[in-house]
C-alpha positions as CSV (number, residue, x, y, z in Angstrom):
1,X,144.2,25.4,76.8
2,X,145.3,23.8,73.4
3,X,142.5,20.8,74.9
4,X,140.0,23.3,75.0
5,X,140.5,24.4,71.5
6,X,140.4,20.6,70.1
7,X,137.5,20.5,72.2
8,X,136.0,23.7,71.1
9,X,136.2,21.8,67.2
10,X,134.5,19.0,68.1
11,X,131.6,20.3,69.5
12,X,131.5,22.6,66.6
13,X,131.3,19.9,64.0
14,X,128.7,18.0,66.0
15,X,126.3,20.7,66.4
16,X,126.9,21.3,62.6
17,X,125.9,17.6,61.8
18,X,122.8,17.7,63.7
19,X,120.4,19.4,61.2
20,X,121.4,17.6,57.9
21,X,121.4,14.2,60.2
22,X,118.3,14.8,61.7
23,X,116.3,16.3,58.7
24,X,118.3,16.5,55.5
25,X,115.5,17.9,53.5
26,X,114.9,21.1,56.3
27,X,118.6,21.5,56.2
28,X,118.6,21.8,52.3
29,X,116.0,24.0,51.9
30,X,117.5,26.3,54.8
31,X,120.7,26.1,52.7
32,X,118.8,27.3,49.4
33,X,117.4,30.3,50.9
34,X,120.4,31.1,52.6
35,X,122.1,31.2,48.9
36,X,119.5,33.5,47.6
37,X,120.3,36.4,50.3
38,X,123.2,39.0,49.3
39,X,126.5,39.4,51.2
40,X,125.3,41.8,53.6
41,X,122.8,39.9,54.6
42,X,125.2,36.8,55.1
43,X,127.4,39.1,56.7
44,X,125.4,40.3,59.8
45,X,124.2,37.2,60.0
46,X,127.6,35.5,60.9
47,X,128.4,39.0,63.0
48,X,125.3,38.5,65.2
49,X,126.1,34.6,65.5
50,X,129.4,35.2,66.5
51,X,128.2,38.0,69.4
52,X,125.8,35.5,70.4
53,X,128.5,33.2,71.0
54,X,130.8,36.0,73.0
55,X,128.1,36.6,75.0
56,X,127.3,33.2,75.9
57,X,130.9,32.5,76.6
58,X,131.4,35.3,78.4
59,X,128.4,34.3,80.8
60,X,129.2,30.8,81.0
61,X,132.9,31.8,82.3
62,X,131.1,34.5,84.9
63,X,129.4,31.7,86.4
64,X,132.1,29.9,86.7
């Protein structure tokens, strides 16, 4: 379990690379705009993200 968790992280900081790797100038100006929206915006944002990911692990481990 404790693996899964270490390997959890590093897929999370490689995904999170990607964008400013890839195309530093798309990944600053998404980061601009997303300073300019209030807390509540921010806030379902990361809410929705984090059901996206519940579902999707919820499905993976069905198919499993």
């Amino acid at each position: 379990m404790q693996d899964a968790l270490w390997i959890a992280l590093a897929l999370v900081l490689v995904l999170g690379g990607l964008m400013p790797a890839i195309n530093p100038q798309g990944w600053r100006r998404m980061f601009t705009q997303l300073l300019q929206l209030d807390d509540q915006q921010i806030r379902k944002v990361g809410l929705l993200s984090m059901v996206l990911g519940l579902v999707l692990l919820w499905g993976l481990q069905a198919l499993s």
